[in-house]
N, C-alpha and C positions, 0 to 999 in steps of 0.2 A: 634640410634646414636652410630657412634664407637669411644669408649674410650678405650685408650693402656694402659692408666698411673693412678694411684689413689694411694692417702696415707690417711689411714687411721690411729684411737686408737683404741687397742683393752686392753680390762681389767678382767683377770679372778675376779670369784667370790669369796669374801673371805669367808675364814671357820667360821663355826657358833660355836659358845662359846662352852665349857664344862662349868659342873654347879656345884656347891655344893648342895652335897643332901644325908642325911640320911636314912635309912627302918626307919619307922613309922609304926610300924607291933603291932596288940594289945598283942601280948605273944613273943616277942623278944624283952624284957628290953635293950637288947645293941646292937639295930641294926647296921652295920657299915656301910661305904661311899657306896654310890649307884649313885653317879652321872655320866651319861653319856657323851659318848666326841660327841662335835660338827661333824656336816656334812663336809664334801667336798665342796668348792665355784667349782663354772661350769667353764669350760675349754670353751677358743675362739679356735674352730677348722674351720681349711679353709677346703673343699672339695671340688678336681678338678670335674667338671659336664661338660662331652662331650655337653651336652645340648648347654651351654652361651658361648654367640661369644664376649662379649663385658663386660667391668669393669664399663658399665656405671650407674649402680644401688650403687656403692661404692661412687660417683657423689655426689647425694642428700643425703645421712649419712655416717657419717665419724667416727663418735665416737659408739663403741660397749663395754657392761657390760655384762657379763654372770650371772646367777644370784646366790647370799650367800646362803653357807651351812644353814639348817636348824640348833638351839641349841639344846646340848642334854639334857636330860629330865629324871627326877630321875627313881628310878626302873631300873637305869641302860641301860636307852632308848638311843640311840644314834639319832644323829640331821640326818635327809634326806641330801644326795645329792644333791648340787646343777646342776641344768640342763645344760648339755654343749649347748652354744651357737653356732649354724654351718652355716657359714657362705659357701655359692657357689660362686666358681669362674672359670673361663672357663680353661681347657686344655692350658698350655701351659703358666701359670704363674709363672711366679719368685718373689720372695717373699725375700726382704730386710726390715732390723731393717735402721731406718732413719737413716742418715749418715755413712754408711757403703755400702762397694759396693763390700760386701760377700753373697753370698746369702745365705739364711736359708734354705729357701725350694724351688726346684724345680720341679712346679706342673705338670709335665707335662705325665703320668699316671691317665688315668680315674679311678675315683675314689678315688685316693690316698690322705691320709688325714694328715693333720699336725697338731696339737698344736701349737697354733698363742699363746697362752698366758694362762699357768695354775692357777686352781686353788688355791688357799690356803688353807694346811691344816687345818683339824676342832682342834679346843682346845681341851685340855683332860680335863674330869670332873675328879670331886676330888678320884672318885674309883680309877684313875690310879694311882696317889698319895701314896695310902694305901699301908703300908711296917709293917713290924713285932713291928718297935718300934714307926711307927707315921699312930695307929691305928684311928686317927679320922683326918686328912687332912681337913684345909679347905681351900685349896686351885686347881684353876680352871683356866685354859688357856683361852684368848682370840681368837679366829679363826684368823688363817695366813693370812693379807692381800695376795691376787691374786698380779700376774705379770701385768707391766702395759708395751706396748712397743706402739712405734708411726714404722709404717710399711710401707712400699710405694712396689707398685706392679707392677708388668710391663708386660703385654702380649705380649708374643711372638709365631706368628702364627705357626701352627703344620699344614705345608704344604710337599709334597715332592717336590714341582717341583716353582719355584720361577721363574716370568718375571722382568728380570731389561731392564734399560732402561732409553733414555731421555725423558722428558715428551713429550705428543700428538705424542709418535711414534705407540700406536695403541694397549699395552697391556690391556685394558679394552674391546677394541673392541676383542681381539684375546677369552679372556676369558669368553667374552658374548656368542660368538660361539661355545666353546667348552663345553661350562658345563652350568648351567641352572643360574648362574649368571648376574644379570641383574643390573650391574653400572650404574651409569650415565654416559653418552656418550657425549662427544661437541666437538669441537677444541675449550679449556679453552683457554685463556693466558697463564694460568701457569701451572699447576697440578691437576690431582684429591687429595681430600683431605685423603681419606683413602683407606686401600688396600684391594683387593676385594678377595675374596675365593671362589674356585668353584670347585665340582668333576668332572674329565673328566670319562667317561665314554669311552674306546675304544670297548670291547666287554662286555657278559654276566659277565667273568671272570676275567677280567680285569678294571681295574679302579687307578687312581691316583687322589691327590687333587695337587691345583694348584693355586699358588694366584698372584695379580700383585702388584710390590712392588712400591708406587710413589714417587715423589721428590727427583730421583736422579738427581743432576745437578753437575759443578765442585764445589768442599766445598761443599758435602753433607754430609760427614764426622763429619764437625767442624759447622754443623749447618745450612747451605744456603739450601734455601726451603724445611726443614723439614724433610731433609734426616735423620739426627739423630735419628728420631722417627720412621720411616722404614724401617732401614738399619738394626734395631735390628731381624725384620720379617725376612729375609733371614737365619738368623743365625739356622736353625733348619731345612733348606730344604737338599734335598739331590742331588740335580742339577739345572743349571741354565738355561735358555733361555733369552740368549742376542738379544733384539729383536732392529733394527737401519731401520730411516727412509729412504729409497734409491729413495723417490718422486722426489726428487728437488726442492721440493718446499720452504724447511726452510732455506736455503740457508748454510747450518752448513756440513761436512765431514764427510760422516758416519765411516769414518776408525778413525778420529779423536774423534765421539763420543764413539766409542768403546775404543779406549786409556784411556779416560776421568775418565767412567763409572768403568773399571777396577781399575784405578788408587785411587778412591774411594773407592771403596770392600776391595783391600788390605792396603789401610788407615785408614779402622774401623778396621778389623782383618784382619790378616794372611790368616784366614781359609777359610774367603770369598774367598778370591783372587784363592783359592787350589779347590774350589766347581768345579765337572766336566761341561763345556758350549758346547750347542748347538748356533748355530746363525742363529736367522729370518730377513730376510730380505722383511719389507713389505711396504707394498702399491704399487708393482710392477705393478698395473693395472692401474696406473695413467702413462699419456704417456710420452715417455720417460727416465720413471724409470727401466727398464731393461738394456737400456745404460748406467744407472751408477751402475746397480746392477752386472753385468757382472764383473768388473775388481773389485769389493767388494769379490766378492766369490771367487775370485781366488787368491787375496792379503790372505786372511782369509785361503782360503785350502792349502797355504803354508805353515801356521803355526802349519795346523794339526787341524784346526777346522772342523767339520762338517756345513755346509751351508744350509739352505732352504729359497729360493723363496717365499713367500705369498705374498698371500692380505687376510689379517682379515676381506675386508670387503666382497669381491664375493666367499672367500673361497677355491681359488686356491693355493694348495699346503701346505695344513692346516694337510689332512688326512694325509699327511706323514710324517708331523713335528712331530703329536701327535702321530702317530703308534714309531719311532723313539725314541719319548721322553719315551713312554713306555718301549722298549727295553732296552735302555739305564737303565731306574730304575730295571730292571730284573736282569740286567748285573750286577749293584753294590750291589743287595743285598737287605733283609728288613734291615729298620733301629733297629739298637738298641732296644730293648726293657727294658729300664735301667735307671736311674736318674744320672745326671752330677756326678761326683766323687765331685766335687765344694760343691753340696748339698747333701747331700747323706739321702735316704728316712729316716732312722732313726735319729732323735734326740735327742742326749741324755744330759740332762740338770743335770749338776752338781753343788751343794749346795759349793759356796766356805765360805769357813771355816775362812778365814785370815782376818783380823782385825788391824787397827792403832791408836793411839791416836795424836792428835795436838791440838797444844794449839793456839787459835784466837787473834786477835789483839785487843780484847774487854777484855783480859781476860777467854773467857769462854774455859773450856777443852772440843773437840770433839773427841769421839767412833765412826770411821767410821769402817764398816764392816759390808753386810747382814748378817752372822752369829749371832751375835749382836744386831744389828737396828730389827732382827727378834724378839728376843727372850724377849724385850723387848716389842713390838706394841702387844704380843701374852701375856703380864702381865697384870693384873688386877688391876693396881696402887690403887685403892679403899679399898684393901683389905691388912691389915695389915699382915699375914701369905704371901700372897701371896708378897708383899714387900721384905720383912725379905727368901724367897726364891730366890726372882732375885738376893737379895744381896748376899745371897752365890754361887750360879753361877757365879755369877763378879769373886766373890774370886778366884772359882775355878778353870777358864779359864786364871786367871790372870790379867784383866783386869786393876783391883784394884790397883793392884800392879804397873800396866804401868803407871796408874794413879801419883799414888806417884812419881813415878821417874822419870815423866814428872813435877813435885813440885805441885799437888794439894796438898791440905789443907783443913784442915775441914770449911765446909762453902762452898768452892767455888763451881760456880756454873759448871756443866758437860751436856754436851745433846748429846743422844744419838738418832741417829732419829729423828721424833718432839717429842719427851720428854726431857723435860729440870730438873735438880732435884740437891739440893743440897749434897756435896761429904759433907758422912758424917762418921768418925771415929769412930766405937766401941769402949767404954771403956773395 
C-alpha cells in the first residue's frame, strides 16, 4: 500500500530523578552527599532509509514514547540513559510540527537523521547541591519531562525524470516498458491511484529513476482528482515528460491538454512551470493518430519543444525518447546533494528563557514560561528543603516579584504548569 501523508506523536523520554543520599562508610563519621543525577529520557529520531517506499507502517501506530532515564543511585551512581527511539522513514520525507507549514526536517539524504522530539534532562542528585556552606543538601531534582510534538509527514518522490499528463494517456504503460515497474494497467475511468517508480536503465553506465505522476486533470491544483497529493511528487524531479494522447479516441485537444496540464504545474508553484519538458506523443499506432500527431509536433516545435512520436505499447520510438531523456539529465547536471535551505540538516533547539505572568478570570495568577513550567515539574514538591529552594529561585528570577505587582496576596492561589500552590509571604 502507498501512503504519502501520515501524522504522528512522538514523546521523548523523561529524565530519571536525582536522589538524596549520604556515604554510610563504617570509619567516615561525616560522610557527605553522594547522590547521583538521573539519566537522559531517549530521544524520537526519524532516519531517512533508501530501503521504504511508503509512510504506510506510520498507518497502524501513531503515537511514539521513547523510553525514561534511569534514577541515580547513591555512591554517586548516575541513572542509565534512556534508549533513543528510531523511527525509519523512506528518502524524501518532509517532516512538519502539526499546523505549521515550515518544515523542520527535510529527509531527503540517506541516512540523515533528525531529532523528532528530545529527551529530558536527568535531575541532579543532592551531590550536585553540595557547596562550602550547605555541606549536607537534601535536596534532589526531578527528571525533565521529554518534548511532546504532534508531526505530519509528507513523501515526496526522489525521482529525476517525472511523466505528467492526463489521465489513461499511457504514463504507466510508458513506465512498465522502460524499467522493471509493474503498475496496474486498464483504461480506468478515471486515474491510477498512486504514482509508480521505476529505474530506467539506458546502458551499463547509465541509468535514471523515473516515476508517473497521476491525477492531473483541470483543478488539480486546488484539489480535482487528487492532483494535490501528486503534484507534490514532481517538486524534486529534474525534468519533465509531457506525455498527450494523439489516438483520437478521447475526443479531448491534445494542444489543449497540454495548455491545461501546464497551467496547473505553474498553479502549484512557479518552479513546476520553469522544470525543463520533453513532449511524448503516444498511441500513434492506433490508426489515424499520426494525422493528428503531425500538426501537434509542429504546433509544439515552434515553441521550442523537443517532440517524440511513441507508442508505449508496440514500443516504437520509446528508445529515443529515453536515450534523449538521458542526455538531457547529462546536460543539466547531478542534482544537488544538499537539504532545502527551508530545512537545514542541523537543528538547533534553544531553551527559551522568557516568562509572563496573568492573572484568570477565576481569580487564579498564571506563570507561563517553559523556563519556569520546567523548573518546577523538575521540583520535588514532597520535600520541604527542596520547596524552600524553588522558592528562592522564584525570588531570584523575579518571579515573585511580578507576582506582587500583578496584586497577589498571601493566600492566593498561583499555577505554574499543572502545579497549583498557594502564594505565600515570608515573614
Amino acid at each position: 500500500m502507498f501512503v504519502d501523508e501520515a501524522r504522528i506523536e512522538v514523546h521523548g523520554g523523561r529524565g530519571g530523578n536525582g536522589v538524596v543520599s549520604f556515604r554510610r562508610e563504617k570509619h567516615v563519621p561525616r560522610g557527605g552527599p553522594d547522590g547521583g543525577d538521573g539519566g537522559r529520557g531517549g530521544h524520537v529520531i526519524l532516519v531517512a532509509d533508501p530501503s521504504l517506499t511508503t509512510l504506510v507502517d506510520f498507518r497502524y501506530k501513531s503515537v511514539y514514547r521513547a523510553p525514561s532515564g534511569g534514577h541515580g543511585q547513591g555512591n554517586n551512581k548516575h541513572g542509565k540513559d534512556g534508549e533513543d527511539l528510531v523511527l525509519r522513514v523512506p528518502v524524501g520525507t518532509v517532516v512538519y510540527e502539526e499546523g505549521s507549514d515550515v518544515p523542520l526536517a527535510d529527509m531527503s539524504v540517506p541516512g540523515y537523521r533528525f531529532i523528532a522530539a528530545r529527551g529530558g534532562r536527568g535531575g541532579f542528585g543532592n551531590a550536585h547541591f553540595a557547596t562550602s556552606t550547605r555541606q549536607t543538601p537534601r535536596i534532589a531534582e526531578k527528571g525533565e519531562p521529554g518534548e511532546s510534538k504532534i508531526l505530519r509527514l509528507e513523501l515526496k518522490l526522489l525521482a529525476d525524470v517525472g511523466i505528467v499528463g492526463f489521465p489513461n494517456v499511457g504514463k504507466s504503460t510508458l513506465i512498465s516498458r522502460v524499467s522493471a515497474a509493474k503498475p496496474k494497467i486498464a483504461d480506468y475511468p478515471f486515474t491510477t491511484l498512486v504514482p509508480n517508480l521505476g529505474v530506467v536503465r539506458v546502458s551499463e553506465e547509465r541509468s535514471f529513476v523515473m516515476a508517473d505522476i497521476p491525477g492531473l486533470i483541470e483543478g488539480a491544483h486546488e484539489g480535482a482528482g487528487l492532483g494535490h497529493r501528486f503534484l507534490r511528487h514532481i517538486e524534486r524531479t529534474r525534468m519533465l515528460v509531457h506525455m498527450l494522447d494523439v489516438s483520437g479516441t478521447t475526443g479531448r485537444d491534445p494542444l489543449h491538454d497540454f495548455e491545461v496540464v501546464n497551467a496547473e504545474l505553474k498553479a502549484y508553484g512557479q518552479h513546476l512551470a520553469l522544470l525543463p519538458q520533453i513532449v511524448a506523443l503516444n498511441k500513434i499506432d492506433v490508426p489515424g493518430a499520426r494525422d493528428i500527431a503531425g500538426p501537434v509536433k509542429l504546433a509544439l516545435e515552434e515553441r521550442g519543444l523537443e517532440v517524440f512520436p511513441i507508442s508505449a505499447v508496440t514500443g516504437e520510438g520509446v528508445d529515443a525518447l529515453i536515450y534523449r531523456v538521458a542526455d538531457m539529465l547529462e546536460e543539466l547536471g547531478p542534482p544537488p546533494i544538499q537539504i532545502s535551505s527551508e530545512a537545514p540538516t542541523v537543528i538547533k533547539v534553544e531553551r527559551e528563557l522568557g516568562w509572563n505572568v496573568e492573572r484568570e478570570e477565576d481569580g487564579v495568577f498564571v506563570v507561563r514560561g517553559p523556563s519556569v513550567e520546567r523548573m518546577v515539574s523538575m521540583t520535588d514538591l514532597e520535600s520541604d528543603d527542596a520547596v524552600r529552594w524553588l522558592h528562592r529561585r522564584l525570588e531570584r528570577m523575579g518571579v515573585l516579584k511580578a507576582l506582587r505587582d500583578a496584586g497577589a496576596q498571601h493566600g492566593d492561589t498561583v499555577r505554574i504548569g499543572d502545579v497549583e500552590f498557594n502564594f505565600v509571604e515570608e515573614p
